[in-house]
Residue frames as a rotation matrix with the C-alpha (Angstrom) as fourth column:
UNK 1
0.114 0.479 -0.870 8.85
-0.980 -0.091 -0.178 18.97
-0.165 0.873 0.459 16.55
UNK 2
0.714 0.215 0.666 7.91
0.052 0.933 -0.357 15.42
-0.698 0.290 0.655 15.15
UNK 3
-0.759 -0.651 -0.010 11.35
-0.208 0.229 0.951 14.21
-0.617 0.723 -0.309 12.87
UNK 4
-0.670 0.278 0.688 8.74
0.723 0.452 0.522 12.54
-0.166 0.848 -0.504 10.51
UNK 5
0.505 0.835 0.218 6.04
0.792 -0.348 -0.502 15.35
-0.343 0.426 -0.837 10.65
UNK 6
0.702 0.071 -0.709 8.67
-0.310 -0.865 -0.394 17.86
-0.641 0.496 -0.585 9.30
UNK 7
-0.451 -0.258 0.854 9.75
0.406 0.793 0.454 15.53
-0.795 0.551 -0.253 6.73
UNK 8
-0.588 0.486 -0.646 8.88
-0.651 -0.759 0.022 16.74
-0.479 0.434 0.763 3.40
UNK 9
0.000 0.164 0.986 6.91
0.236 0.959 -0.159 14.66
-0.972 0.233 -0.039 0.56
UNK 10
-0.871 -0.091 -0.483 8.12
-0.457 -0.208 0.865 14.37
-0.179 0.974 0.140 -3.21
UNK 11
0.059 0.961 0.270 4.95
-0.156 0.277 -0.948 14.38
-0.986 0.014 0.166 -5.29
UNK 12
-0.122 -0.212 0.970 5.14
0.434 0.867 0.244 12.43
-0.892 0.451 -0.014 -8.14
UNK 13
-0.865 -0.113 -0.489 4.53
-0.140 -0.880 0.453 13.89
-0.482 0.460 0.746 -11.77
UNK 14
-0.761 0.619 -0.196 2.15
-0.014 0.286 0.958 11.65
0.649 0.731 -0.209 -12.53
UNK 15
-0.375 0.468 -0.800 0.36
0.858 0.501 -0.109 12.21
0.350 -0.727 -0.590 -9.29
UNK 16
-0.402 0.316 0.860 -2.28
-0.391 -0.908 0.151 14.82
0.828 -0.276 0.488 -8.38
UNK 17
-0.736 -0.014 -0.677 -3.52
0.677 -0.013 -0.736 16.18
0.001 -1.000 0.019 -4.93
UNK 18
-0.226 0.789 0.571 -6.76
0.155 -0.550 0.821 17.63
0.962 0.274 0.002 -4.56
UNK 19
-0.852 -0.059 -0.520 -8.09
0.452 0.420 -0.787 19.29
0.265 -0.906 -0.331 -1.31
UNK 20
-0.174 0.934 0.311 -12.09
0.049 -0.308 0.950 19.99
0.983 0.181 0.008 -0.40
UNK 21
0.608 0.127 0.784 -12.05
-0.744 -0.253 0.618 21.67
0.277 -0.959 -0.060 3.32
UNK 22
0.218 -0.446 0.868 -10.61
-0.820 0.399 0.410 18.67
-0.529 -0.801 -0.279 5.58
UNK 23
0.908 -0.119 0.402 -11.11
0.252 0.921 -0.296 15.64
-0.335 0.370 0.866 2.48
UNK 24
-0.042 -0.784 -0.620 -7.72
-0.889 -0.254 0.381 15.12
-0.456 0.567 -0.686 0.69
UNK 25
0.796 0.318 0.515 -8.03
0.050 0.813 -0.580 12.92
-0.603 0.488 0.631 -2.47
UNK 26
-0.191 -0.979 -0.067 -4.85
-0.588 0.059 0.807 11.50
-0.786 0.193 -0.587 -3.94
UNK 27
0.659 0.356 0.663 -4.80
0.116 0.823 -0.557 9.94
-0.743 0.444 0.501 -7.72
UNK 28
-0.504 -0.839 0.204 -2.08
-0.465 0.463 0.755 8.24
-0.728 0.285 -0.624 -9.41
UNK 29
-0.497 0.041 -0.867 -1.79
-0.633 0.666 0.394 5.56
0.594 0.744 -0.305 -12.58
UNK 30
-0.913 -0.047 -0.405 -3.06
0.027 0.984 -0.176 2.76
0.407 -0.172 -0.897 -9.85
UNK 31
-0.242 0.828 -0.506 -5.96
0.808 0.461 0.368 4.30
0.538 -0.320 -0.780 -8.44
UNK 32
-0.202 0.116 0.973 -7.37
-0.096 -0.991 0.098 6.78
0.975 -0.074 0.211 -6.18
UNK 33
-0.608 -0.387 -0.693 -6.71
0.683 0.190 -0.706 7.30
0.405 -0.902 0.149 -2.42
UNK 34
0.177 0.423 0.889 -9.00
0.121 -0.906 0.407 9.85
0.977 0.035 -0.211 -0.14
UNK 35
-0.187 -0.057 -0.981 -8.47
0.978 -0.102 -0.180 10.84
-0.090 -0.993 0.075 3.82
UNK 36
0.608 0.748 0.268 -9.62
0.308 -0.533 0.788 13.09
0.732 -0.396 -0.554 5.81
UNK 37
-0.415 -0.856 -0.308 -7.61
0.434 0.111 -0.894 15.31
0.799 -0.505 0.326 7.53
UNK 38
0.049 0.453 -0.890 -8.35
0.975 0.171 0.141 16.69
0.216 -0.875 -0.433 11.42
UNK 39
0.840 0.360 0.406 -8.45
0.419 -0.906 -0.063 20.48
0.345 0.224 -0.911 12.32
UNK 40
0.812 -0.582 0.033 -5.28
-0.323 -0.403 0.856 20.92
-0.485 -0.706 -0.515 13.81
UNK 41
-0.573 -0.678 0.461 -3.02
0.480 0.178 0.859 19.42
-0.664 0.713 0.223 10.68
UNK 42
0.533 0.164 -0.830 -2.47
-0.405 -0.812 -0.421 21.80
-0.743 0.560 -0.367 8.10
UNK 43
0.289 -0.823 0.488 -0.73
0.625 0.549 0.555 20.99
-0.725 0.145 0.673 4.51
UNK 44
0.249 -0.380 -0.891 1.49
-0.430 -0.868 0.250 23.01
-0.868 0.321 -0.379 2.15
UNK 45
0.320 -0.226 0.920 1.95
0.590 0.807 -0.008 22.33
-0.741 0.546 0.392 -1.20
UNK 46
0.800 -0.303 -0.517 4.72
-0.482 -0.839 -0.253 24.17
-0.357 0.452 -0.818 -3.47
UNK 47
0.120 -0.794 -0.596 7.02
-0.936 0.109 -0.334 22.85
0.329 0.599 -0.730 -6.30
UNK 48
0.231 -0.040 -0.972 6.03
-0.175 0.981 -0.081 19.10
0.957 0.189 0.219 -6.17
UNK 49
-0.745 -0.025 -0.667 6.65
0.460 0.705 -0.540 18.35
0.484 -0.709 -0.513 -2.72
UNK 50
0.227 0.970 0.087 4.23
0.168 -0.127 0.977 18.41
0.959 -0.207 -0.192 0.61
UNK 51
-0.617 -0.762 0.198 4.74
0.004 -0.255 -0.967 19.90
0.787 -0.596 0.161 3.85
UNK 52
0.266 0.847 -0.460 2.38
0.742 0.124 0.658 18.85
0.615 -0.517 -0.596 6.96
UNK 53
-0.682 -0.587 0.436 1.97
0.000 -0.597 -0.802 21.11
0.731 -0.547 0.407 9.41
UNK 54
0.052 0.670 -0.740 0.05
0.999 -0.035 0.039 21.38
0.000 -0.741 -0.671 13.03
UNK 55
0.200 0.341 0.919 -1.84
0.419 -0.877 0.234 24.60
0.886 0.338 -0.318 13.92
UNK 56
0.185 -0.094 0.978 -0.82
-0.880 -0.459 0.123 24.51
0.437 -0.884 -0.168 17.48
UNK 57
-0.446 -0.885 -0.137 1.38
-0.683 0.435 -0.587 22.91
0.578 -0.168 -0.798 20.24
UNK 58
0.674 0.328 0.663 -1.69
-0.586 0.783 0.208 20.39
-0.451 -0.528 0.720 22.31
UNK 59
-0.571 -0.535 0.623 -0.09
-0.518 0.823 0.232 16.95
-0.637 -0.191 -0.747 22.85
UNK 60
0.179 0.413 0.893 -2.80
0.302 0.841 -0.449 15.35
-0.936 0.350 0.025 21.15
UNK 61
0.959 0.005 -0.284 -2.17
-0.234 -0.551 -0.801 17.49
-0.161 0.834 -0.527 17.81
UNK 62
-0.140 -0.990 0.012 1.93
-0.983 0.141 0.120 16.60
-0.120 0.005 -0.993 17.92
UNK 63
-0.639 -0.523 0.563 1.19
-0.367 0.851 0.375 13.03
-0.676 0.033 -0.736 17.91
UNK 64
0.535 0.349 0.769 -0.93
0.268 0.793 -0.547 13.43
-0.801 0.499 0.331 15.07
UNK 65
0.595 -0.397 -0.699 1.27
-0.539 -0.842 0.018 15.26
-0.596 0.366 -0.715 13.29
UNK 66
-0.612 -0.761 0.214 3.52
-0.656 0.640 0.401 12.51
-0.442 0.104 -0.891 12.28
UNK 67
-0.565 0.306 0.766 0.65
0.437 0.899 -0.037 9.55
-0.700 0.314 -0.642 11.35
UNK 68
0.775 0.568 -0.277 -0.84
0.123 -0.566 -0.815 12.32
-0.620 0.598 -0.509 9.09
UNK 69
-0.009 -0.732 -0.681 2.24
-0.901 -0.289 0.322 12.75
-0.433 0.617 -0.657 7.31
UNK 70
-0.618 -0.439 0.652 2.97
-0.311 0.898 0.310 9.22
-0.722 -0.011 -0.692 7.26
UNK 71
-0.246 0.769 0.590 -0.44
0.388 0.636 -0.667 8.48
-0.888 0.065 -0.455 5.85
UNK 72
0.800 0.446 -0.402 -0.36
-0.174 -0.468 -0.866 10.97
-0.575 0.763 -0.297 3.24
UNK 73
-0.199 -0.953 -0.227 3.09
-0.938 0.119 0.324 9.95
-0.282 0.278 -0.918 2.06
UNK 74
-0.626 -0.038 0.779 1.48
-0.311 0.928 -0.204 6.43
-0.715 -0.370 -0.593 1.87
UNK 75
0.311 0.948 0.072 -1.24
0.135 0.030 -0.990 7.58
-0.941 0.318 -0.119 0.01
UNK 76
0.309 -0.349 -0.885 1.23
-0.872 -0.476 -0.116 9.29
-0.381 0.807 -0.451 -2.44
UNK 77
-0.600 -0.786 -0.151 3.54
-0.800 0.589 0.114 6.38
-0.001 0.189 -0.982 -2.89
UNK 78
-0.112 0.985 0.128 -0.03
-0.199 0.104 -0.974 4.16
-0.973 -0.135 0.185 -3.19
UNK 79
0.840 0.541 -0.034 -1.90
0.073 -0.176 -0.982 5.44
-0.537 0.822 -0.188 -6.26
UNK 80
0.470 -0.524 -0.710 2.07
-0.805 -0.584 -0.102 5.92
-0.361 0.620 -0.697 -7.63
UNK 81
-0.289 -0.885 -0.364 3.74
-0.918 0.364 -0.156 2.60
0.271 0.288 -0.918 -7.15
UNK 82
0.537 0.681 -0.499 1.70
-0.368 0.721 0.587 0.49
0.759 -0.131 0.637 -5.03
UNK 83
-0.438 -0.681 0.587 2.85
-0.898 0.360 -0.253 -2.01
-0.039 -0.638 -0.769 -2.03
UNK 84
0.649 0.311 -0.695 3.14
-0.477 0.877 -0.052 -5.58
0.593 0.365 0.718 -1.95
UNK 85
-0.153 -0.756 0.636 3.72
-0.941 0.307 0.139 -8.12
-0.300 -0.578 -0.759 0.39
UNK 86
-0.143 -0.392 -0.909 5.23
-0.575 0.780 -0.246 -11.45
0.805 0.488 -0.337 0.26
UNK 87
0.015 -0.058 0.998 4.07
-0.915 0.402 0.037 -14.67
-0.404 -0.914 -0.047 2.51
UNK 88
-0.239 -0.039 -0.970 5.45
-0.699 0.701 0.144 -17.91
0.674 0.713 -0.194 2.18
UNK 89
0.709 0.539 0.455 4.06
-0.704 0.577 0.414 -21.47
-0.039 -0.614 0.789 2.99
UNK 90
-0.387 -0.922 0.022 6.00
-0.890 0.367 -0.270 -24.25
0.240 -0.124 -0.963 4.39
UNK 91
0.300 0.471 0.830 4.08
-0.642 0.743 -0.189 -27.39
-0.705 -0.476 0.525 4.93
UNK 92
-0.909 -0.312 0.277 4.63
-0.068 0.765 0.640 -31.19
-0.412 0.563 -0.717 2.97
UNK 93
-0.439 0.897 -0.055 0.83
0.897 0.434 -0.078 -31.16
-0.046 -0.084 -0.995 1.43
UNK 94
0.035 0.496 -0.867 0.20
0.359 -0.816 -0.452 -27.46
-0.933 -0.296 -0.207 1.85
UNK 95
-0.753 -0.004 0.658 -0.82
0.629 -0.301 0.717 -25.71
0.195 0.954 0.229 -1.76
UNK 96
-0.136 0.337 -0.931 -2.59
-0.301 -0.910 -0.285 -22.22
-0.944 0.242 0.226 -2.46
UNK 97
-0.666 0.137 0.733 -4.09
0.745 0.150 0.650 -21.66
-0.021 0.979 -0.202 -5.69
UNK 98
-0.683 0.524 -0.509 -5.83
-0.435 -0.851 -0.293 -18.27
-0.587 0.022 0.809 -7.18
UNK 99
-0.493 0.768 0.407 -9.29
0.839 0.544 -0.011 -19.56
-0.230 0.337 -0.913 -8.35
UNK 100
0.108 0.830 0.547 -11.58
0.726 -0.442 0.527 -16.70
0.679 0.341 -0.650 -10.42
UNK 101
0.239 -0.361 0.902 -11.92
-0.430 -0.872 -0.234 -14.02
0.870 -0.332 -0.364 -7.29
UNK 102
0.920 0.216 0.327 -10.91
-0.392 0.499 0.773 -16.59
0.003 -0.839 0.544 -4.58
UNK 103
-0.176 -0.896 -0.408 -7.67
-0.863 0.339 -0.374 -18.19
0.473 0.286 -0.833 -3.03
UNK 104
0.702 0.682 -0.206 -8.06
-0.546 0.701 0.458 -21.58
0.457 -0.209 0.865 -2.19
UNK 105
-0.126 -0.831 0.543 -6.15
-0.990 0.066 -0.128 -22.65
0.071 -0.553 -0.830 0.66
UNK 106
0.753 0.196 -0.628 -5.45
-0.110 0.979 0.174 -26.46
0.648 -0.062 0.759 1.21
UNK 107
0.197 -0.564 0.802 -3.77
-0.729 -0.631 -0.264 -26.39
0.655 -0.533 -0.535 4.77
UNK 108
-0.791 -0.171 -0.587 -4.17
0.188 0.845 -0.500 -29.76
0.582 -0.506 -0.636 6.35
UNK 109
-0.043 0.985 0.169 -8.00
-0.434 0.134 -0.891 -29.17
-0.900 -0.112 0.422 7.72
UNK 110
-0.567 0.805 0.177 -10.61
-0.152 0.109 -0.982 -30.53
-0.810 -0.583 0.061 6.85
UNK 111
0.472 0.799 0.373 -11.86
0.818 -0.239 -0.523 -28.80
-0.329 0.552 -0.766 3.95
UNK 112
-0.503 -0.856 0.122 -10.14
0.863 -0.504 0.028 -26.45
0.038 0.120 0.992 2.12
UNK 113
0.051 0.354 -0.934 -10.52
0.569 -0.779 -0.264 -22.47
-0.821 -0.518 -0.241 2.96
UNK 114
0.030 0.282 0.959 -12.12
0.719 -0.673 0.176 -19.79
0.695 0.684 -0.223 0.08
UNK 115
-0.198 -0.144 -0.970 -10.55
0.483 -0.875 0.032 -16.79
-0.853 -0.462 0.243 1.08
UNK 116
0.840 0.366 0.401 -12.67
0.530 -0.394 -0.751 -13.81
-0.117 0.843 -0.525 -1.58
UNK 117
-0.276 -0.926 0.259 -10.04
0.954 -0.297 -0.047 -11.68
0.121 0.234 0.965 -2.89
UNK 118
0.423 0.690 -0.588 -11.60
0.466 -0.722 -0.512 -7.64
-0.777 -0.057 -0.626 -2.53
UNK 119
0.745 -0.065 0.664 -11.70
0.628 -0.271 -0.730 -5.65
0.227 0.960 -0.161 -5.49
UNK 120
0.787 -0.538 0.302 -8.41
-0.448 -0.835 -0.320 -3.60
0.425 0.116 -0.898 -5.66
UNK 121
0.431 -0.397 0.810 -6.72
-0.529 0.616 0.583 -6.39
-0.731 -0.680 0.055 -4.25
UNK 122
0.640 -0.040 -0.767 -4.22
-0.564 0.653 -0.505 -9.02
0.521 0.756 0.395 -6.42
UNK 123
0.541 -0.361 0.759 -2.93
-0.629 0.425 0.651 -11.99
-0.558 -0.830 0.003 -5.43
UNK 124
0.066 -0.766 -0.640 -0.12
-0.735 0.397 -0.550 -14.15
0.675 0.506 -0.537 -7.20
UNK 125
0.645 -0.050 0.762 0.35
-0.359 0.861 0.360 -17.89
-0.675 -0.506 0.537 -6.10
UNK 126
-0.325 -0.448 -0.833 3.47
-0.867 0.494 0.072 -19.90
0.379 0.745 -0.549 -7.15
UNK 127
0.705 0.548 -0.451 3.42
-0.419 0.834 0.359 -23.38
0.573 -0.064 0.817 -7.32
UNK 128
0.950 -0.085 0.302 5.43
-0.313 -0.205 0.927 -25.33
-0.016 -0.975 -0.221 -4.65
UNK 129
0.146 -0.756 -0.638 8.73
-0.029 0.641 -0.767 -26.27
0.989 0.131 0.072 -5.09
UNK 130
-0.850 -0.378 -0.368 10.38
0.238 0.347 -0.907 -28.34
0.470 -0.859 -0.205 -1.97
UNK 131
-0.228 0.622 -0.749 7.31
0.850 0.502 0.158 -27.60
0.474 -0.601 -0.643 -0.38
UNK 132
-0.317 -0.433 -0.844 7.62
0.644 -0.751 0.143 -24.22
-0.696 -0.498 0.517 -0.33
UNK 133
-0.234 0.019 0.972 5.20
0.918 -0.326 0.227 -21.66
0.321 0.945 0.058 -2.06
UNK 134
-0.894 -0.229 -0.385 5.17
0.361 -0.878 -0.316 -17.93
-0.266 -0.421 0.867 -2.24
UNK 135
0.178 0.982 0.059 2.10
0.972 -0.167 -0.163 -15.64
-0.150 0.087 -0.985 -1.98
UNK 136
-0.727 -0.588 0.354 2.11
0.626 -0.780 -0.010 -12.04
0.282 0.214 0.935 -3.32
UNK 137
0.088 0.822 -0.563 -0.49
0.939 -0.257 -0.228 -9.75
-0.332 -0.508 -0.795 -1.73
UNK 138
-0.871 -0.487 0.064 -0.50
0.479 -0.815 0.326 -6.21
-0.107 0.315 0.943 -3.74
UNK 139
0.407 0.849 -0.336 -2.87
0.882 -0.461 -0.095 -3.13
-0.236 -0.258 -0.937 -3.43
UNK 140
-0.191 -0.468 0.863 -2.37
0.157 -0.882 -0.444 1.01
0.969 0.051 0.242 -3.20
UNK 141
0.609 0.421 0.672 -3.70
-0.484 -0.473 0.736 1.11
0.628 -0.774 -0.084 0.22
UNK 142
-0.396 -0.916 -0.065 -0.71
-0.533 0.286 -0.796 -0.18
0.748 -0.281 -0.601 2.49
UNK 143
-0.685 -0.090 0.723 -2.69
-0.690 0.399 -0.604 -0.98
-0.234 -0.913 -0.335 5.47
UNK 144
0.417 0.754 -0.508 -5.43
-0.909 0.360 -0.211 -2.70
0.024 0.550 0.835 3.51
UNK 145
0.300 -0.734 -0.609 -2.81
-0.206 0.574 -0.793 -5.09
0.931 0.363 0.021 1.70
UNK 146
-0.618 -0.786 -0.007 -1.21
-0.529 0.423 -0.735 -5.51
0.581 -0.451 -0.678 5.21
UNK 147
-0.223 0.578 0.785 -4.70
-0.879 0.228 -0.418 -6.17
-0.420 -0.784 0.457 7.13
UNK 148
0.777 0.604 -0.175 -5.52
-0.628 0.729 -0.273 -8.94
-0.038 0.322 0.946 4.50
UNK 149
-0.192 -0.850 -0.490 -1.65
-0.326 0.526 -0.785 -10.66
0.926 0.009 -0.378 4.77
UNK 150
-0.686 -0.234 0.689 -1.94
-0.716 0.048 -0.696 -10.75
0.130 -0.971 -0.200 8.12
UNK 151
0.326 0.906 0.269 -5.61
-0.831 0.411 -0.376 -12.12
-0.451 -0.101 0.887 7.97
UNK 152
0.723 0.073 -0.687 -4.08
-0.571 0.623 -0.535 -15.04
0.389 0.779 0.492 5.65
UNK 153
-0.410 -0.746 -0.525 -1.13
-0.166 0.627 -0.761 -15.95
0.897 -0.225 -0.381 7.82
UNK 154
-0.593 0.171 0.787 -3.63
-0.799 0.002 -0.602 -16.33
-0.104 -0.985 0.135 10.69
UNK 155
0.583 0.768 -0.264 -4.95
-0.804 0.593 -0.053 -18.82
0.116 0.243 0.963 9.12
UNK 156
0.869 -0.266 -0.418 -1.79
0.308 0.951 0.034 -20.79
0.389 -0.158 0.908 9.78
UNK 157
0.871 -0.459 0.177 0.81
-0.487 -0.853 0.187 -19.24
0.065 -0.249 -0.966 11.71
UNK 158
0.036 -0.906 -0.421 4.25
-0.500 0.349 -0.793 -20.49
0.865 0.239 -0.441 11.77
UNK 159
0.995 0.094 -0.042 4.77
0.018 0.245 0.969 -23.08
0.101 -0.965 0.242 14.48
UNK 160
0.069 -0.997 0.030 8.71
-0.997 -0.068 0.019 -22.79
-0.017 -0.031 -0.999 15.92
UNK 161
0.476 -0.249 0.843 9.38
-0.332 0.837 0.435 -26.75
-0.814 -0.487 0.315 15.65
UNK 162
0.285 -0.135 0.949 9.18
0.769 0.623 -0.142 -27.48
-0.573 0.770 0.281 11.87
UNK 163
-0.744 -0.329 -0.582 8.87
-0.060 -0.834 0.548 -23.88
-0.666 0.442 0.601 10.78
UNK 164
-0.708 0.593 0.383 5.43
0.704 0.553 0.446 -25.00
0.052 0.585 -0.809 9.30
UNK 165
0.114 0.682 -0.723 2.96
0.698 -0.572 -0.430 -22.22
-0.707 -0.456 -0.541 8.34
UNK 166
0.526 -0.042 0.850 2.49
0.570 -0.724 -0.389 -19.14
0.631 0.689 -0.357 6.45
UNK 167
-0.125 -0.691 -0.712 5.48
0.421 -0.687 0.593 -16.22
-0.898 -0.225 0.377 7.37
UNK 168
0.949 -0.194 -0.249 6.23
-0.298 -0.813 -0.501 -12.93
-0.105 0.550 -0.829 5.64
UNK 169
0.674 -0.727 0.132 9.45
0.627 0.469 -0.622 -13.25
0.390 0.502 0.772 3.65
UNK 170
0.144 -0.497 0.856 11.20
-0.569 -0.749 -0.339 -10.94
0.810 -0.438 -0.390 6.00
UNK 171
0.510 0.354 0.784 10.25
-0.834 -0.019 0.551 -12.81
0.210 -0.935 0.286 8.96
UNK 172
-0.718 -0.691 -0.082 12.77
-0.447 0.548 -0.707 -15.26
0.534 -0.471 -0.702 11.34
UNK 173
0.713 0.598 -0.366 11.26
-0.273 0.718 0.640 -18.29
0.646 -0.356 0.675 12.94
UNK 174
-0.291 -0.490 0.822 13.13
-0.928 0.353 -0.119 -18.82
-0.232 -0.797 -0.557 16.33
UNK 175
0.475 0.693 -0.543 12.79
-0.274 0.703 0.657 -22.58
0.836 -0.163 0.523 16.15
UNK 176
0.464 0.200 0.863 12.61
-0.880 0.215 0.424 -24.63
-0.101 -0.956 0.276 19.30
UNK 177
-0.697 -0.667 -0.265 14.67
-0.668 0.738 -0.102 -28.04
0.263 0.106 -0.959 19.94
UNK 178
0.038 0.671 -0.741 12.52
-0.473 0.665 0.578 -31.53
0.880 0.328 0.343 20.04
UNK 179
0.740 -0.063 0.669 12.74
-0.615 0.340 0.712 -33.95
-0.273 -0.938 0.213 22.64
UNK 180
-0.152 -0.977 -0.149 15.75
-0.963 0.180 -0.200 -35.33
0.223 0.113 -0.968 23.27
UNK 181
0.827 0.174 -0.534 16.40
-0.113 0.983 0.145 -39.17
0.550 -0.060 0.833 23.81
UNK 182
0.236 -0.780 0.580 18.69
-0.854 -0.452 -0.259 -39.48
0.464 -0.434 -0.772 26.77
């Protein structure tokens, strides 16, 4: 058995679960999730919590077993609480700024980069102190929120010398030694 697919899941009180044949639609205070589950994941649902199950022992059905939990647990914890990540910039000159539905990057190109915000999407910009400002990225849809961080620190990735770039506030920068004088 899959440790995470026989995990249970605590449904919220303020959260309902709704299932039509294979759709499952999840909706919370923040919003409303839907997925779609495959024929071979089943789900129980009894006294607030959720129990996935698989209908049989194929290999390909066991390894979804788990990312179907996972994903509905996401969905729950979503539409209930929300997720939100955190990248900061490091540059002398480098500034962010939330414009109407746009963030306006000013990275040391050219021209500065309008990145649209999508609807269900907020974004928080501080202002820099030491050169150093923080971006909040917040949604209900976890991978959403992580596909558009990611998409923003590719727009400058950390380099390992100065430590210049956009990073996730979790994230270690291995830097690298300069040239020596010898």
């Amino acid at each position: 058995m899959s440790r995470i697919g026989r995990k249970t899941i605590n449904l919220p009180s303020e959260v309902s679960l709704t299932r039509e044949g294979s759709a499952l639609t999840v909706k919370g205070k923040k919003g409303e999730l839907s997925l779609t589950l495959p024929e071979a994941i089943d789900m129980k649902t009894e006294d607030n919590t959720i129990e996935v199950v698989r209908l049989n022992e194929l290999k390909k059905t066991k390894a979804l077993h788990g990312l179907y939990r996972s994903l509905i647990s996401n969905a729950v914890t979503g539409v209930s609480e929300g997720f939100t990540k955190k990248l900061i910039l490091n540059g002398v000159g480098w500034k962010m700024e939330v414009r109407d539905n746009y963030l306006v990057l000013n990275l040391g190109y050219s021209h500065p980069i309008y990145f649209r915000i999508p609807e269900g999407i907020t974004m928080e910009a501080t202002q820099p102190v030491s050169n150093v400002s923080e971006l909040k990225v917040s949604g209900i849809d976890k991978e959403f929120v992580g596909l558009l961080a990611a998409k923003i620190r590719s727009f400058r990735k950390p380099e390992p010398y100065k430590g210049k770039g956009f990073r996730y506030s979790n994230e270690t920068i291995i830097r690298k030694a300069g040239k020596t004088a010898k």
